[in-house]
Phi, psi and omega in degrees: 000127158290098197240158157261151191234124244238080165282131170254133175248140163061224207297346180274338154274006166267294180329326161267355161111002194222163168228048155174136186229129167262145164242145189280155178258167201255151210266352176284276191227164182311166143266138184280156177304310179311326178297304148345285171265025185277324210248022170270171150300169155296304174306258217305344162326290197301352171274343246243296194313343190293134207268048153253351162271148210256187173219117182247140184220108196053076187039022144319065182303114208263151176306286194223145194286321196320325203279018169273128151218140200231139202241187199288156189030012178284182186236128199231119156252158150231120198279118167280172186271192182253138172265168174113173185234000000 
């Protein structure tokens, strides 16, 4: 199976319990940010979602989640923001 692969950081890997989730990659068309969090739990979607997380796609920080679209073997972080001194 061909998948993408889903890094999560900081509060979204305690939340999914890993600091990495595969996805099957879709055999059409990319996958999209909507696609993403369809193929997420609800809870972490809905944590994913929060617009203060950033979206990087094959280390690429991207402007807007609109602008994701991810194909077979790519790589999606999803960044939360940071804290700290």
């Amino acid at each position: 199976m061909i998948v993408i692969t889903v890094v999560l950081l900081g509060k979204l890997a305690d939340l999914a319990g890993a600091p990495t989730l595969t996805l099957p990659a879709p055999s059409s068309a990319p996958l999209d940010w909507a696609g993403v969090l369809a193929a997420l739990p609800p809870a972490l979607a809905d944590a994913a979602d929060d617009p203060r997380n950033r979206v990087a796609a094959n280390g690429a920080l991207l402007a807007d989640k609109a602008e994701l679209q991810a194909g077979a073997g790519d790589e999606i972080a999803l960044l939360p923001p940071v804290s700290g001194g």
